[in-house]
N, C-alpha and C positions, 0 to 999 in steps of 0.2 A: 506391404508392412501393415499391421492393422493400425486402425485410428488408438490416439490412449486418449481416454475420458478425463473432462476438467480436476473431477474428485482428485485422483492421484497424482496428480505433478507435483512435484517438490516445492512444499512451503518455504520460503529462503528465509526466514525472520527467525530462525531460534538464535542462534550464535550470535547475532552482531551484537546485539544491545547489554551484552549482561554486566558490560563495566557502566554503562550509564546508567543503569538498574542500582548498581552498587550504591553511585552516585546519589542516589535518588530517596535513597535508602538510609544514608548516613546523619549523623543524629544532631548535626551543628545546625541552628535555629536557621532561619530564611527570613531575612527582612522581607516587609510587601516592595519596595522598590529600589532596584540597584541606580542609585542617582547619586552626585558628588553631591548634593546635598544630607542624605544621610550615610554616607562614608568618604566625606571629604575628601581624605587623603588615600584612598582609590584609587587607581588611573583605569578609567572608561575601557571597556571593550568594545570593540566597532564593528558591526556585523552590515554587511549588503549583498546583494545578491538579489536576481527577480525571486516573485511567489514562485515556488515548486522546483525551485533547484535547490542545488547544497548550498550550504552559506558559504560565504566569505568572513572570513574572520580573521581582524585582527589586532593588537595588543603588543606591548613592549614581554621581551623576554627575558629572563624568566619571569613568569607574573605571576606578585604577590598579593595574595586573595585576604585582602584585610580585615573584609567584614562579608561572608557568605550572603548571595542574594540574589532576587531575580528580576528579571526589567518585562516588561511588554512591548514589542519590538513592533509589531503587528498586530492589533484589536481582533482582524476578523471581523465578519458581518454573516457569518453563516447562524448555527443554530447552537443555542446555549450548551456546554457540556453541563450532563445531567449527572447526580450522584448515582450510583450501582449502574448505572448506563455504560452503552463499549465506547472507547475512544483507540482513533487509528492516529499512530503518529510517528510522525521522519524524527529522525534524532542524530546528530552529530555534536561529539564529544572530543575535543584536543587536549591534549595532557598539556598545562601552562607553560612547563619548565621548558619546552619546546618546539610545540603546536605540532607534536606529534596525532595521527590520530590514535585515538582509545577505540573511539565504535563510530558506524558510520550503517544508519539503515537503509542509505542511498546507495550503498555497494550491493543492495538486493532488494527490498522490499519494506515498505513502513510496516511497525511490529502493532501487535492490538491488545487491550488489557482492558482490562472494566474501570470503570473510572473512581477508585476508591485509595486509600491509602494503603491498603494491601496489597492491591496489585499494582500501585506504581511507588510505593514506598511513600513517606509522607512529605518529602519535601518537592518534590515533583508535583505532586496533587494539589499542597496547595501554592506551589507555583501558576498551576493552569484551572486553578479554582477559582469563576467567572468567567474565564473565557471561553471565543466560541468558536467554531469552524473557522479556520484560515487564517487563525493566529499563528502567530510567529513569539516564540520567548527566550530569553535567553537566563541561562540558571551558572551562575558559578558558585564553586562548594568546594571546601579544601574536605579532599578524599583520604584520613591517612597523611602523608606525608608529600601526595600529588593535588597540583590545585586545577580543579577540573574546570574547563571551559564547554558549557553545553547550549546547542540551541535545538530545541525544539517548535515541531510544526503540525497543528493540529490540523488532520486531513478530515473528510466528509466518513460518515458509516452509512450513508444512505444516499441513493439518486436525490437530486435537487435539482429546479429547471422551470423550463414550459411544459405542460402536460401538451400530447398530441390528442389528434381525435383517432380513434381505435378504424380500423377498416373491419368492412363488414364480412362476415362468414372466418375472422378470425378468431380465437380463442379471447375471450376478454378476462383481464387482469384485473383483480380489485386487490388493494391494499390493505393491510391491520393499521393501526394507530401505531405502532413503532417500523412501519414503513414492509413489514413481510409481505411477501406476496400472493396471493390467491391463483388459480387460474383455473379457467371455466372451460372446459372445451368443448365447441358446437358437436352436433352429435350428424357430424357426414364424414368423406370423405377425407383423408390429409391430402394436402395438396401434396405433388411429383416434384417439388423443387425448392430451394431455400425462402424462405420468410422471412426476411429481418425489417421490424417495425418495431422501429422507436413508439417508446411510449412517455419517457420525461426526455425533453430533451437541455441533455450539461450544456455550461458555459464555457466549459475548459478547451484543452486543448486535442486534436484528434490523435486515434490510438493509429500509431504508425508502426509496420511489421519492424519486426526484433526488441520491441518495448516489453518489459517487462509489465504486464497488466495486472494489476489488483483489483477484484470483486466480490460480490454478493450475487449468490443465484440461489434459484429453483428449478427444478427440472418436472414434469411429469411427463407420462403417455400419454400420448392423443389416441392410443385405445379405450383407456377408463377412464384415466382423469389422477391415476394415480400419481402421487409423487414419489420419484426415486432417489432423487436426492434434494439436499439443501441444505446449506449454509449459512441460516437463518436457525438453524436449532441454538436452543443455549448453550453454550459454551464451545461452539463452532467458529473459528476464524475465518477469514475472507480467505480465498486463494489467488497465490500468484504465479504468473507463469510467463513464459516471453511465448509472443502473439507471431504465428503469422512462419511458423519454422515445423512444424508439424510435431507439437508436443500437445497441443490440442487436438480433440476432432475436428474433422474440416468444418462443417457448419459455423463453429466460433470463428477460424483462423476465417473464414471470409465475412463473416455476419459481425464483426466487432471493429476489424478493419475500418478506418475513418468514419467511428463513431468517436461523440466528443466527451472527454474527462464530465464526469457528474450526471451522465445519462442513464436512464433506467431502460432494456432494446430486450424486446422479444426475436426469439430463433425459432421458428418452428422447420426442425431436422430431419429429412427423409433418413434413410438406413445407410443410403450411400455415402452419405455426407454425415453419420454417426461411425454407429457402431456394424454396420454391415459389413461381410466380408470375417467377423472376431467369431470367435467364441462365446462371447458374450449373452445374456438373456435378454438384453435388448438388442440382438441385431437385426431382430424383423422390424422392429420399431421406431415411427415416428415421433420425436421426442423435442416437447417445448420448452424450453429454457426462459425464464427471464432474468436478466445480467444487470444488476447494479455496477456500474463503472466507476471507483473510486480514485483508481490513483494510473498515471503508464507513463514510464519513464524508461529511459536506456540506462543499463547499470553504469554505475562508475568505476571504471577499473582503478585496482587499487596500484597506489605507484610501487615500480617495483626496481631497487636499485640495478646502479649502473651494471656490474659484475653481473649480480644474476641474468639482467636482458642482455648480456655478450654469452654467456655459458649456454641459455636459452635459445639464444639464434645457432651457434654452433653446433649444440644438440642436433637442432633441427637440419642444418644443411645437413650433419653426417646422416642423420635418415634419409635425407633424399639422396644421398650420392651413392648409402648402401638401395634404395625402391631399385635406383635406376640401375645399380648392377647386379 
């Protein structure tokens, strides 16, 4: 089966988010802070749950939204969100009148937007306007005639860490000021075997097979030095994809393997372990990747009632009982 290259895997983030987009959108004011002190007669929303899972949330129902507004749940200690800069972010949204969910970008992949009032509508902006990596907020907003309960989580767009020290006769990487990557490639031989060398190393937590991984790359030839792709062009999103099931080329699915959430890791990819063996105009080629590591988590399967998981399992055995005859 040929390898399939990181470019093409299915981005999961278009669908989920567009009612919390709506949300986000709608035109009722945003106090700066949801506190019984400026809406008294409120009753609090309670959200817990560790960093980088879905929230817990919860609230009397039906819950009536008296005065739209948003709380800072979690400050963050990362790096300021900038205006016209990208922001990655998890989002889950419950409809009030029942803690149904609305959208949830933990069912696939955090979604990415530039950080203006256009692309995230303006009560969302400036809900997360001041804050910085690894906040946590939560926004309620009567949407319509649904009173929305939102929490959002503002993830990294870029490796953050310890920088390592570079090994020698490797290709060395320099940076731009908005963190893209360069890459220099000695002018000898590629090596006959995988490469992976961390070069920032995250604090988070490591990428385990079947996680759904989100990143930032570069790619070029260690023939010229070319780049073939990147993810780092303007208006390019991260991509996501589950790690470690051969939806990647092999190089990633072993080079990414228990590396840690927030790491910046060079690949350098013989053909074997690309694209060798394709069709492809890289299959003679050894090819350098370096992988910004932002987010990798296991999807959240969505719940799915009683009836359909009985109609589902029965489906299933009548297939095996027609396989087996």
């Amino acid at each position: 089966m040929p390898f399939r290259p990181p470019r093409p895997i299915a981005t999961l983030v278009a669908g989920a988010v567009g009612a919390a987009l709506a949300l986000a959108g709608c035109s009722s004011p945003l106090v700066d802070d949801l506190t019984p002190s400026s809406a008294p007669s409120q009753v609090p929303v309670d959200v817990s749950g560790p960093e980088g899972e879905p929230p817990v949330v919860d609230y009397p129902k039906p819950y009536d939204i008296v005065r739209s507004g948003s709380r800072t749940l979690r400050p963050g200690s990362g790096e300021p969100l900038e205006d016209g800069g990208p922001v990655l972010l998890h989002m889950y949204a419950e409809d009030g009148r029942d803690g149904s969910v609305i959208s949830s970008t933990y069912l696939d992949a955090p979604a990415w937007y530039t950080f203006d009032a256009g692309s995230l509508g303006q009560n969302l902006y400036e809900s997360l306007r001041g804050k910085r990596v690894g906040a946590r907020v939560l926004v309620v907003e009567q949407d319509d005639e649904v009173p929305v309960v939102l929490v959002v989580d503002v993830l990294p767009t870029r490796a953050s860490g310890t920088d390592a020290e570079p090994q020698e006769g490797h290709p060395r990487v320099l940076r731009d000021t908005d963190g893209t990557p360069m890459v220099r490639v000695p002018d000898a031989e590629p090596p006959g075997e995988l490469v992976v060398q961390p070069l920032i190393r995250g604090s988070g937590p490591q990428v385990d097979i079947g996680q759904v991984v989100t990143v930032r790359y570069v790619a070029v030839r260690w023939s010229d030095g070319s780049v073939v792709d990147s993810s780092w062009e303007p208006g390019v999103a991260p991509q996501s994809a589950t790690i470690g099931i051969g939806r990647l080329v092999e190089g990633w699915d072993q080079g990414l393997l228990e590396q840690a959430v927030g790491s910046q890791v060079m690949l350098v990819v013989p053909p074997e372990l690309g694209y060798g063996g394709t069709g492809s105009e890289l299959a003679d080629e050894t090819l350098v990747y370096v992988v910004d590591i932002l987010d990798a988590r296991y999807q959240v399967a969505e719940d799915v009632p009683e009836e359909d998981a009985e109609d589902g399992e029965d489906a299933e055995a009548t297939e095996d009982r027609t396989t087996e005859g």
